[in-house]
N, C-alpha and C positions, 0 to 999 in steps of 0.2 A: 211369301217366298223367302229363303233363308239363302246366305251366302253358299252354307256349307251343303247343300242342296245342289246348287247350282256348280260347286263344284267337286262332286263328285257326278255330276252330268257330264260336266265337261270332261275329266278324265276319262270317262268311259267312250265320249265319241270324240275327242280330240289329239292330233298326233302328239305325242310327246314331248317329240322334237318345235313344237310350241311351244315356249316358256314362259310362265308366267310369276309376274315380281308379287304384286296381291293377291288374295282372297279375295278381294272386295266387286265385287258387282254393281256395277251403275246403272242405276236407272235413270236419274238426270241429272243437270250439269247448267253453272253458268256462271261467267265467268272465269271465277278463280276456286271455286267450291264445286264440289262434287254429292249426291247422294244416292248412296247405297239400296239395293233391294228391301232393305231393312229398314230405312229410312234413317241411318246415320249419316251425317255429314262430315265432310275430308275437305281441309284445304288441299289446294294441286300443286305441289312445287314441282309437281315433271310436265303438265302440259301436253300431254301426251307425247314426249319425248322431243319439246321445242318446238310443235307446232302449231299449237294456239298462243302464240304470242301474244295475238288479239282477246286472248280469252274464248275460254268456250260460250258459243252460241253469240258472240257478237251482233247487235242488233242490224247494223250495217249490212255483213256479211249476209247473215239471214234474208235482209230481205233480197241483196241481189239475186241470192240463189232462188227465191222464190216465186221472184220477177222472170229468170229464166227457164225455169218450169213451167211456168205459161208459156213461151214460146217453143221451144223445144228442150231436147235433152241428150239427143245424139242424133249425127250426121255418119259422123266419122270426115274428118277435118282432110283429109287424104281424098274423099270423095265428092261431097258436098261442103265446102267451108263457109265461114262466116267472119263476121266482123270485130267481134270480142276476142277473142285470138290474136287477132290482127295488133290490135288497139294494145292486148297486152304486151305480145312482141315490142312494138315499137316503145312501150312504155320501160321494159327494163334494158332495153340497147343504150338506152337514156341513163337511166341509172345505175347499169353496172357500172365499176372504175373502169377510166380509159379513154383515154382522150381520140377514139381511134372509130371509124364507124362498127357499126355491131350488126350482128345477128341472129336470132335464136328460134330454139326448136322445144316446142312441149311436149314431154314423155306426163307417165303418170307415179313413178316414183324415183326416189332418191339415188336407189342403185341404179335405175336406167339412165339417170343422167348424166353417171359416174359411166357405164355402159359407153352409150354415145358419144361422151365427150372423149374417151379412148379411141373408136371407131373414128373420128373426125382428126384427133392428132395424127393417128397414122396412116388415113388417108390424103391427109395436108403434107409430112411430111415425106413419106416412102417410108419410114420407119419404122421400127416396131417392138422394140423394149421400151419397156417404163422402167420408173423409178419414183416408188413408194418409202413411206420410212414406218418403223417399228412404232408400234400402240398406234398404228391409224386403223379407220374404221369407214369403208365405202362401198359395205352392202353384203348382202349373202349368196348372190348370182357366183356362178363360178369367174367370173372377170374381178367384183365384188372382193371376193374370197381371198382370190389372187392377192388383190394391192394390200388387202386386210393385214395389217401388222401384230394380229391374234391370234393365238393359235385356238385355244380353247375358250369359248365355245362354237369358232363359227369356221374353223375347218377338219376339226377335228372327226375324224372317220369318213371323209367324202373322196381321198384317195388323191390322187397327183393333183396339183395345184396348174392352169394355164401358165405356160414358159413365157419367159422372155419379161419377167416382171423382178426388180432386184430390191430388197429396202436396206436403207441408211438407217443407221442409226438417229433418233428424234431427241435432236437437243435439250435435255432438262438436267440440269446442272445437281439437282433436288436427290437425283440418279444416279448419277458421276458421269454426266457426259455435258462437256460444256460444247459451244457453239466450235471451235479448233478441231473437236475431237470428232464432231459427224462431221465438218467438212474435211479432215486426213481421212477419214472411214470412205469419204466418197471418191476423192482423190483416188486412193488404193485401187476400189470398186473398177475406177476406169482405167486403171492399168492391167488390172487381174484378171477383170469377168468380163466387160462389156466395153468398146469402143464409143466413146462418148459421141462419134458421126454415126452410131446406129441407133442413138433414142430418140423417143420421139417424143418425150414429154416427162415433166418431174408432175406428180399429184401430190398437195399437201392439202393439208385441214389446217387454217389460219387458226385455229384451237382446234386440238384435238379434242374430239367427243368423247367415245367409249372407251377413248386411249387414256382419261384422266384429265380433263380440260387444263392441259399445258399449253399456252400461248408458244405460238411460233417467237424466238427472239426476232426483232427487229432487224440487228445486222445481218441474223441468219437468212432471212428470209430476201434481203438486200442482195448478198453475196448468190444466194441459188439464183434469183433474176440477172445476176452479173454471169454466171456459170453457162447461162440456158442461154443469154446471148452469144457469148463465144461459140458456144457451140451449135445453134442453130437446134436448141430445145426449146418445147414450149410450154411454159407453167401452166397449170391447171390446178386452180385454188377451187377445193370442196368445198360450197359454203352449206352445203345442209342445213346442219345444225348451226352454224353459228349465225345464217343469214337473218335481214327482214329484221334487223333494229336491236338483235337480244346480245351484240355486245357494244350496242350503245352507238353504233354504226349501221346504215343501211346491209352495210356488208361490209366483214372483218379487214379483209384487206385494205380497207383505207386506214385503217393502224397503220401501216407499214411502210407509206411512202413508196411501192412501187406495184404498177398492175398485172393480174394475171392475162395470157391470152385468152383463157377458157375458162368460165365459172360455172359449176354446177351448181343448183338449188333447187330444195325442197320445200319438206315440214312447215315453216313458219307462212312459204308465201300462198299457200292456201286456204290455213285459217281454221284447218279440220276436212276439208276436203282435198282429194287426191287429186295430186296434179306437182308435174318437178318441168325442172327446163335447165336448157345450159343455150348461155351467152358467150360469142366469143365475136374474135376479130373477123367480119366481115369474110374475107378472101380463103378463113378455115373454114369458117361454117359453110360456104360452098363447094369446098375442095368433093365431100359426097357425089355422086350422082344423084339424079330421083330417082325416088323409091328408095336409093340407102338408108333415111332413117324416116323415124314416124315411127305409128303404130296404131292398131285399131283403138284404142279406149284416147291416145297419143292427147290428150289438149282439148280435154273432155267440154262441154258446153259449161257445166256446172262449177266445175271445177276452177275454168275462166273466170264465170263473175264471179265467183269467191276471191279470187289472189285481185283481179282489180279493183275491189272493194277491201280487202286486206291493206295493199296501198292507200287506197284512199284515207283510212283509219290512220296507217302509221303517222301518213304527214300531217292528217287532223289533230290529233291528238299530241302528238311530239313524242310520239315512243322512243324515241334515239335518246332525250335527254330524259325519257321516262327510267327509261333499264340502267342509265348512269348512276341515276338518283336511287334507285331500289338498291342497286347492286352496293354501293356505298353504304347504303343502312346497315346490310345485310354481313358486308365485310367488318365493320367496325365494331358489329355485338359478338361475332367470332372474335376478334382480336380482345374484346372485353373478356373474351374467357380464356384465354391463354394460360395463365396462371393456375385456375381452377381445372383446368382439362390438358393435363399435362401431353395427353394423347395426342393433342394437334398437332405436326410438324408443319402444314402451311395452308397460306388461306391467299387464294387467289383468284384472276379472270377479271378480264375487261366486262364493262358492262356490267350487265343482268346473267351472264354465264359464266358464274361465280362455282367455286368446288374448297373443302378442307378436306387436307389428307390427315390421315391420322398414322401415326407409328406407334410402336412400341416404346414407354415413357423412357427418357434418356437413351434411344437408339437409333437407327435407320432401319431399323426392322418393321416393314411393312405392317400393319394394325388390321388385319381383313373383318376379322372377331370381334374387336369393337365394333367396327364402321357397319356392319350387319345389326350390330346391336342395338347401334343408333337408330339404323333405319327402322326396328319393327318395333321399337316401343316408341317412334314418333307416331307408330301409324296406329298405337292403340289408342294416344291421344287424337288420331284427327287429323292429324301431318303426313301426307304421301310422300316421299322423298326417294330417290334413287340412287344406286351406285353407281362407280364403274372406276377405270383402271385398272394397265395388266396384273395388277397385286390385287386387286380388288378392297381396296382402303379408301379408297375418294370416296367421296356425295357431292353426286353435284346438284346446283339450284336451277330449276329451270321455271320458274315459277309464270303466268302470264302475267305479261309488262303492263297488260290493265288491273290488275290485283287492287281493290281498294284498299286505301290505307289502314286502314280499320283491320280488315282482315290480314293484311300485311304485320303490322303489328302483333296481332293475336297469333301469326306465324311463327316468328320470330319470340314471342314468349315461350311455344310450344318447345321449339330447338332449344332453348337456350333449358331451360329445366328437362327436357332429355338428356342433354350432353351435361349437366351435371350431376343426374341422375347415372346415369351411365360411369360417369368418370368415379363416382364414390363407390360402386360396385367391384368394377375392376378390381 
């Protein structure tokens, strides 16, 4: 069977509006290596978009899920529940920041937890605007879409956006908007548009994902929990993408020195299998009625022993100080090419959720054309690699935080002879 086979199959019975970054078709996977219908092999720096942290097919993982297909495979948790649920719950109430009792609820993806944890602010408070910021990224559902600080590609033609949702501008200095200039932009916001006693919550991405992995500053992110207490808002830190170790933290917001009420998470804490959840303070996560939230697939059986064997790995293993150590290799053979690859304007991200923007050489003009250029001849070498940001100039590294070094290595030879290959074409 042949890629190009496979996809023009795909074209002919797949919507469109499905997009896809490869050609390449997988047939197996482990690890940190990928191979193709063809029988080529790809290192994985995306991970399937930060959620095999653990690496795909982790041995661990595998077997708990294996372990619970002997037993069963669905209830529906809402109807008949069980005890792995259970176990999990209690296990990240533990874990999430927060000195404060917790509670949480299993959806089965990203956006539903992004969903939920909206439904729960403004059932806790009586409230009902948010306050999103520009390059954020929290789903394709229309709530999703809403907070989503992109236009193109993930609202563009689906017609009025859900009211009552307002974005600040997202502090990155790289931009021209330092941490002063989105808190006056929010200031204004609550003179102009909205009453700051009618929100019910600020959502941020402690690193923005699709937005261009920009780290929340420190102070900024200080000051909005300073903000949300006067006023009786309540933060809700997206950890999607950034959770479950990949920036060198359980989860990002222990960078920041201050906690969110409500954390949503995916991608990583599964492992490859679906399954998201959001943690918050105790007395929000009841504010609901029953029946308000759940969902039939909600905290699947399977999906369970994966994320409790997920954890078990992270703290086996030390992925927290695993994704420190990658992410520093990775950053320092970028800054080795500095020189060489005039293209770069920054190489950043805590942890293992590492990205370099590129510009235009001696400019602030966005680089889209290189950074495309980058990405498809790293991937004629063997190198999967992804973009993103609203310019579309970033790559970020999402590599799994079990990567052996070997192959890690052999990564990072790949990049580094693309991007000079690249840089002497331009």
């Amino acid at each position: 069977m042949q890629n190009i086979e496979l996809a023009d199959r795909r074209s002919d019975a797949i919507s469109r509006g499905v997009g896809v970054i490869t050609q390449v078709y997988a047939e197996r996977a482990e690890n940190a290596e990928i191979w193709d219908v063809e029988g080529r092999r790809y290192i994985d720096f995306a991970a399937g978009i930060a959620v095999v942290n653990t690496g795909h097919r982790h041995p661990k993982v595998i077997a708990a899920v294996k372990d619970q297909l002997d037993h069963f495979t669905h209830t529906c948790h809402q109807v008949v529940p069980y005890e792995n649920y259970v176990r999990l719950a209690e296990r990240l109430n533990k874990a999430v920041p927060g000195n404060f009792k917790k509670k949480t609820v299993f959806v089965t993806t990203g956006a539903e937890a992004v969903e939920n944890a909206i439904k729960i602010a403004r059932a806790a408070t009586n409230r009902s605007a948010i306050i999103a910021f520009t390059g954020a990224f929290h789903g394709r559902t229309f709530m999703g879409m809403a907070l989503t600080g992109k236009v193109v590609p993930y609202k563009v033609g689906f017609g009025a956006m859900l009211p009552d949702v307002y974005h600040v501008p997202f502090p990155v200095e790289l931009h021209g908007y330092t941490v002063d200039d989105s808190l006056t932009v929010l200031d204004k916001l609550f003179k102009a548009d909205v009453d700051p006693n009618r929100v019910a919550a600020f959502i941020v991405e402690p690193v923005q994902g699709e937005g261009g992995f920009y780290e929340v500053p420190k102070a900024f992110m200080q000051k909005l929990r300073e903000i949300a207490d006067k006023h009786g808002i309540l933060l809700i830190a997206d950890e999607v993408q950034t959770g479950f170790s990949r920036t060198g933290k359980l989860f990002a917001m222990e960078h920041h020195g201050v906690v969110a009420d409500i954390t949503t998470m995916a991608k990583g804490l599964g492992g490859g299998f679906p399954i998201a959840a959001v943690t918050g303070r105790a007395e929000l996560m009841d504010a609901p009625g029953p029946g308000g939230l759940g969902g039939t697939y909600a905290g699947n059986p399977i999906g369970v022993a994966a994320a409790n064997a997920v954890l078990d790995v992270i703290e086996e293993e030390g992925l927290n100080d695993r994704a420190t150590l990658l992410g520093n290799r990775l950053k320092q053979r970028l800054q080795s090419l500095a020189d060489a690859v005039p293209q770069i304007a920054d190489i950043r991200g805590p942890g293992f959720m590492n990205a370099v923007e590129f510009n235009v050489p001696r400019s602030k003009m966005p680089n889209a054309e290189f950074t495309n250029k980058v990405r498809e001849k790293a991937l004629t070498k063997g190198l999967i690699l992804l973009t993103c940001g609203v310019y579309g100039n970033v790559i970020r590294f999402l590599a799994p935080l079990t990567i052996q070094d070997e192959v890690f290595s052999e990564a990072l030879d790949i990049l580094e002879e693309t991007l000079r290959e690249c840089a002497k074409e331009a």
